[in-house]
Every structure is written in C-alpha cells, then in structure tokens.
Backbone bond lengths (Angstrom), bond angles and torsions (degrees), N, CA, C in turn:
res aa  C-N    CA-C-N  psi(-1)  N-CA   C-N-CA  omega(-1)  CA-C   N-CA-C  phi
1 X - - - 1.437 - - 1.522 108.80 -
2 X 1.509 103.17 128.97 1.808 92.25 -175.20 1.876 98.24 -92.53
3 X 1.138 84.61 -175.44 1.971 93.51 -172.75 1.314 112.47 -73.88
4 X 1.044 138.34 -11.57 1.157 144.97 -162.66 1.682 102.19 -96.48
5 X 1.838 104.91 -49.84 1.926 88.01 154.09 1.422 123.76 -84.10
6 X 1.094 106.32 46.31 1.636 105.69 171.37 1.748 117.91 -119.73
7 X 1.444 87.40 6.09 1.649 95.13 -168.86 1.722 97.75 -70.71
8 X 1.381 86.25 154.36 1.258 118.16 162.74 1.300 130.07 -83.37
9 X 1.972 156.18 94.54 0.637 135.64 -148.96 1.654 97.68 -100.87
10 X 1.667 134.81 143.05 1.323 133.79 -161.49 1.449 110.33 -72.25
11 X 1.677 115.43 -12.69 1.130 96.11 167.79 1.969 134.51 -127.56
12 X 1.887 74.46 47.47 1.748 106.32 -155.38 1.456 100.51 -56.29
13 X 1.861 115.35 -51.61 1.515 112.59 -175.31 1.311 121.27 -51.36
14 X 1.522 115.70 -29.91 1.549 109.48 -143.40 1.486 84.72 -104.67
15 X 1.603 124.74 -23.70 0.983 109.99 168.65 1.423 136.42 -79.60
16 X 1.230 106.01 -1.07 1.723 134.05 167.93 1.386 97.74 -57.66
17 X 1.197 125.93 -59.87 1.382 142.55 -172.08 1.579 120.28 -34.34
18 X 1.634 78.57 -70.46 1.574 113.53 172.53 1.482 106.96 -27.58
19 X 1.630 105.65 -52.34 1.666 116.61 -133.47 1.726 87.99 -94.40
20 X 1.520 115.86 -40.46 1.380 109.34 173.06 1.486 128.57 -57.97
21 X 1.432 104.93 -27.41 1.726 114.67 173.75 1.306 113.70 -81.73
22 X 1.509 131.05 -29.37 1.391 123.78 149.72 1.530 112.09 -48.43
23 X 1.181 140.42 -78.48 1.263 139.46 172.58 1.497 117.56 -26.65
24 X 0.912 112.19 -26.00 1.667 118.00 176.63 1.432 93.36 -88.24
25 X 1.263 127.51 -74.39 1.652 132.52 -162.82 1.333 123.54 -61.51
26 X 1.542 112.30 -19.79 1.451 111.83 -178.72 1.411 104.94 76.87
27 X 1.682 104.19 -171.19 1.681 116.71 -169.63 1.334 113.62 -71.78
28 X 0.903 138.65 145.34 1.917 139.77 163.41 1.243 95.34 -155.65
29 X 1.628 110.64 160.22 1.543 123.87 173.55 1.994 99.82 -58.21
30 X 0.992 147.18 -42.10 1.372 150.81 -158.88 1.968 103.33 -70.37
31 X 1.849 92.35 -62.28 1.099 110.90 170.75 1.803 130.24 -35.88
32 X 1.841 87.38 -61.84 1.795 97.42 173.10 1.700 114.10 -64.91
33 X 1.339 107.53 -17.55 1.556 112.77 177.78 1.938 102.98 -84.16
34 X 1.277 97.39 -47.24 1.873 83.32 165.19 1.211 124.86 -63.72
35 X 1.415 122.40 -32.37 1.499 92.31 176.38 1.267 107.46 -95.56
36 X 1.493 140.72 -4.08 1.569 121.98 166.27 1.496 94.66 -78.58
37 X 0.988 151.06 -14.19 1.512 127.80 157.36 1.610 122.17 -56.15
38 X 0.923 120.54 -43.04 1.592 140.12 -153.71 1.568 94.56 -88.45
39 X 1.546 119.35 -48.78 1.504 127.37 168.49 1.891 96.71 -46.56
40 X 1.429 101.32 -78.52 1.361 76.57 -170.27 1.772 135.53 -72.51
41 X 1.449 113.20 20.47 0.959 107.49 173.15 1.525 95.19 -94.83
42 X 1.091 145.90 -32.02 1.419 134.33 -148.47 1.790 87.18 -99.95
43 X 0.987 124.59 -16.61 1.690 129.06 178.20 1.104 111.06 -38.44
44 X 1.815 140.87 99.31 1.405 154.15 155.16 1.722 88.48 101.85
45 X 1.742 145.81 11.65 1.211 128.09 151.96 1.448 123.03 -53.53
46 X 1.321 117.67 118.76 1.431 118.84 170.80 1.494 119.69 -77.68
47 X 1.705 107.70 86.78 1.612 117.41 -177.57 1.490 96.45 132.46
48 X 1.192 100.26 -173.39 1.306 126.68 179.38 1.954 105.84 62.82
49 X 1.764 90.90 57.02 1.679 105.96 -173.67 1.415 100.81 -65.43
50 X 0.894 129.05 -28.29 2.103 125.25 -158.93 1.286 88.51 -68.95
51 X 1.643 122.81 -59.09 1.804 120.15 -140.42 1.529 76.60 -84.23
52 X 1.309 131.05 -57.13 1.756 117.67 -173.20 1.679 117.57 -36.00
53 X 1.426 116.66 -32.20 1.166 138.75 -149.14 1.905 96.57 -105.09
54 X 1.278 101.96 -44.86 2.111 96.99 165.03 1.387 101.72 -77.25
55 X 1.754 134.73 -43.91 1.583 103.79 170.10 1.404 146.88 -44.65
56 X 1.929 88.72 -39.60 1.475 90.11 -176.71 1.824 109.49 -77.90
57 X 1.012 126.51 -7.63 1.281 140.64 171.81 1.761 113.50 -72.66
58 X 1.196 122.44 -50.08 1.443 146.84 151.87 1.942 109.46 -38.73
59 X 1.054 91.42 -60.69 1.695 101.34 167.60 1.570 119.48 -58.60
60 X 1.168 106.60 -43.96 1.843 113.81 177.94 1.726 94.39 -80.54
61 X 1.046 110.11 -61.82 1.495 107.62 -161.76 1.937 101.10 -52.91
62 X 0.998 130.90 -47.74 1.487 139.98 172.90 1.943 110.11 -66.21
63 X 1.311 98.35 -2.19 1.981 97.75 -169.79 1.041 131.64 48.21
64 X 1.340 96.67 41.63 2.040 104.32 -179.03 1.333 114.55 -123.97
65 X 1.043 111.44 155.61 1.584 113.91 175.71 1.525 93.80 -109.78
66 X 1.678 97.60 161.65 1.773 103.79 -175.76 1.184 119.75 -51.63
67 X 1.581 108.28 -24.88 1.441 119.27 -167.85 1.586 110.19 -85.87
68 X 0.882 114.27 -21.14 1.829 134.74 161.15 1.448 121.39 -66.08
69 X 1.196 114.20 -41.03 1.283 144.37 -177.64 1.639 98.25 -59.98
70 X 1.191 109.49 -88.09 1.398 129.32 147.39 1.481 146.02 -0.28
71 X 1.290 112.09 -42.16 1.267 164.15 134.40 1.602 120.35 -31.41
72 X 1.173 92.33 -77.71 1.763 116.85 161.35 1.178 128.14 -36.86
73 X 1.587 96.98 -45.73 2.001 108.22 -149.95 1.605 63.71 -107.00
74 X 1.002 125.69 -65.29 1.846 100.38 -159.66 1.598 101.52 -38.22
75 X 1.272 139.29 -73.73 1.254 129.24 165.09 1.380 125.97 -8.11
76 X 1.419 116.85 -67.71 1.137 120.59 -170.12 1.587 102.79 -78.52
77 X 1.213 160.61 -39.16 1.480 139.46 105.85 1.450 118.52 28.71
78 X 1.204 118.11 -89.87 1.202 127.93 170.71 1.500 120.28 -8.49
79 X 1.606 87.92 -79.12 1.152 118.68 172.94 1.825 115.11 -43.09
80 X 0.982 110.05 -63.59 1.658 117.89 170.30 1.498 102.08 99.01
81 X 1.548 110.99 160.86 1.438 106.32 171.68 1.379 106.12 117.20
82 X 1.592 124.58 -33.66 1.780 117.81 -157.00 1.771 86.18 -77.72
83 X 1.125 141.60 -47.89 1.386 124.97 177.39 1.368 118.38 -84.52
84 X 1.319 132.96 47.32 1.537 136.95 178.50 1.440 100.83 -50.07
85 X 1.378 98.83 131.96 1.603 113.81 170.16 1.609 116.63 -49.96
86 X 1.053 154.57 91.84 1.606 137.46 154.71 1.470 78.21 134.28
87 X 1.482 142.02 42.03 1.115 134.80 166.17 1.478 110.06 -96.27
88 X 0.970 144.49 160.04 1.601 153.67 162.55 1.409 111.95 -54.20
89 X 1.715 116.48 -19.94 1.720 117.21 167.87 1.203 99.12 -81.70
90 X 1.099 112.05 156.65 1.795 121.68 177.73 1.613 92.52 -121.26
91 X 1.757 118.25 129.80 0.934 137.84 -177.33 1.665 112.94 -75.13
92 X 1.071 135.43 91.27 1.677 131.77 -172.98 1.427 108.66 -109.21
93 X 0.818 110.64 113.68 2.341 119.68 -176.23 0.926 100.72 -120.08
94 X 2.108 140.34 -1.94 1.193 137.76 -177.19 1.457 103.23 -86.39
C-alpha cells in the first residue's frame, strides 16, 4: 500500500458513524441522500478504504448502482425537504 492510500480523510470517523447507522436503518429519502453525499465526498480521495468499502457494500445491499443512486437523490432534491432546516438531521456538505 503506498502512502497516499493511507490517508486519512478529516472527516473519516464521523463519517464511519454515518455509514454504520445507514446499515442499521435501511433506505429512506434522507438516507439515499447520505450516502450519495458521502460517495461524492470520498470521490478520487486517496484512503479512507473502510467508509469506501461500507458504501460500496450499502450500494449492493440496497441494489443500486452509483448511477441509480444518483438518479434517486437528484429526484429527491428536486423534490426538496430531505435537509429541512430545524430538523433533528444535521446538514454536513463539509
């Protein structure tokens, strides 16, 4: 493994978190919007193999391909509402 997949991404733990409570909760409009967020944050990061490694697992286990995924959340986007202000989800895009 060279060093470059060994990085650490700063918001690798909390997104560990994230990715285990999807796996517990299953699909929802909020849910399919967390992990197409998290996909594209980790998109071309060198490291952070575990959370890459529960998405693509998240993706099979749900029967979607990224491009499905994708698909979805643009929809549910559309639609508006899965990050409502003063909701109990906390909105994170950093």
């Amino acid at each position: 493994m060279t060093n470059s997949q060994n990085l650490q991404h700063p918001r690798e733990a909390q997104d560990r978190l994230v990715l285990e409570r999807l796996q517990q909760e299953g699909i929802s409009d909020y849910n399919l919007a967390e992990l197409g967020r998290l996909l594209i944050r980790y998109d071309g990061f060198p490291g952070a193999e575990t959370n890459k490694k529960l998405m693509a697992e998240l993706l099979e286990k749900w029967q979607l391909t990224q491009e499905e995924l994708f698909e979805r959340t643009r929809a549910i986007h559309a639609r508006g509402g899965v990050y409502k202000v003063g909701s109990n989800k906390q909105e994170d895009w950093t």
